[in-house]
C-alpha positions in Angstrom: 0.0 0.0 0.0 2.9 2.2 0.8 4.5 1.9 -2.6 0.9 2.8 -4.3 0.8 5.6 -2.5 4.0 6.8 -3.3 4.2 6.2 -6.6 0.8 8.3 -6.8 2.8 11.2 -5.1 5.6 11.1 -7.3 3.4 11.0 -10.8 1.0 13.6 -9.0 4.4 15.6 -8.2 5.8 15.1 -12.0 2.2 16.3 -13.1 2.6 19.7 -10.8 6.5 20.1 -12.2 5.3 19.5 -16.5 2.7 21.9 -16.1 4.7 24.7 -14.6 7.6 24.3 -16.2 6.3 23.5 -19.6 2.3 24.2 -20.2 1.7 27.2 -18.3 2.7 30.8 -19.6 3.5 34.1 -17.8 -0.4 35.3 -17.8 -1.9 32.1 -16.0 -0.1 33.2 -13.3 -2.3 36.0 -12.6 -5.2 34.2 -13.2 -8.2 36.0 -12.0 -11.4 33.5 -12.4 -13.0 31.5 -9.7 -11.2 29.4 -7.9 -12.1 25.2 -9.3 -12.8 26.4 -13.0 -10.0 25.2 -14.4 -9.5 21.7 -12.9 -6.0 23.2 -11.3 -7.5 23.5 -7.6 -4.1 24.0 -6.2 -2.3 26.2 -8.9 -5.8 28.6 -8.7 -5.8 28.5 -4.9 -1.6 29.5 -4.6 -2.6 32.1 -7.7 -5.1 33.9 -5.5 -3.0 34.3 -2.3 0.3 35.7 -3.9 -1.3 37.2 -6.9 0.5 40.4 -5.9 3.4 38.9 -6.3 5.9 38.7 -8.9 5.4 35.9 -11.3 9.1 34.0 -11.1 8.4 33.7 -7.0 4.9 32.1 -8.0 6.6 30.0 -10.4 9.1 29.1 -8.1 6.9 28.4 -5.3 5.1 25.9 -7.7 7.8 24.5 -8.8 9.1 23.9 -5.3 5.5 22.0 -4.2 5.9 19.7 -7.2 9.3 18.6 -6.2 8.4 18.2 -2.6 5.4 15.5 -3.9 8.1 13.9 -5.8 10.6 13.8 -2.5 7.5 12.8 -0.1 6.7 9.9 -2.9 10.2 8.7 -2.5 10.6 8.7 0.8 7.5 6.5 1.3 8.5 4.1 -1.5 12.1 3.5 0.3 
């Protein structure tokens, strides 16, 4: 059970890392719709709080989340 569930983390953590490294462009960082539209719960919800922000700390901050999934993932496969 341990492995499944950290094998989810670590896909769910690559997921997070692809779409803020690759898919996502400078405006969706200021995204200013409702929070759930787009599917990205957690990217809208970290959008809104540091919306005032630059958007390299954002992206950075994403980028950070998606590598702690990955590291968490890990840790509970080993």
């Amino acid at each position: 059970m341990g492995t499944l569930i950290g094998i989810l983390a670590i896909t769910w953590g690559i997921f997070i890392l692809y779409s803020s490294l690759f898919k996502m462009k400078k405006k969706d960082y200021k995204n200013q719709s409702p929070i759930g539209v787009s599917g990205y719960f957690e990217f809208e919800f970290l959008f809104r709080l540091l919306s005032k922000s630059p958007w390299r700390v954002i992206k950075s901050l994403t980028i950070l989340i998606g590598l702690s999934f990955v590291t968490v993932g890990t840790t509970i496969i080993m």
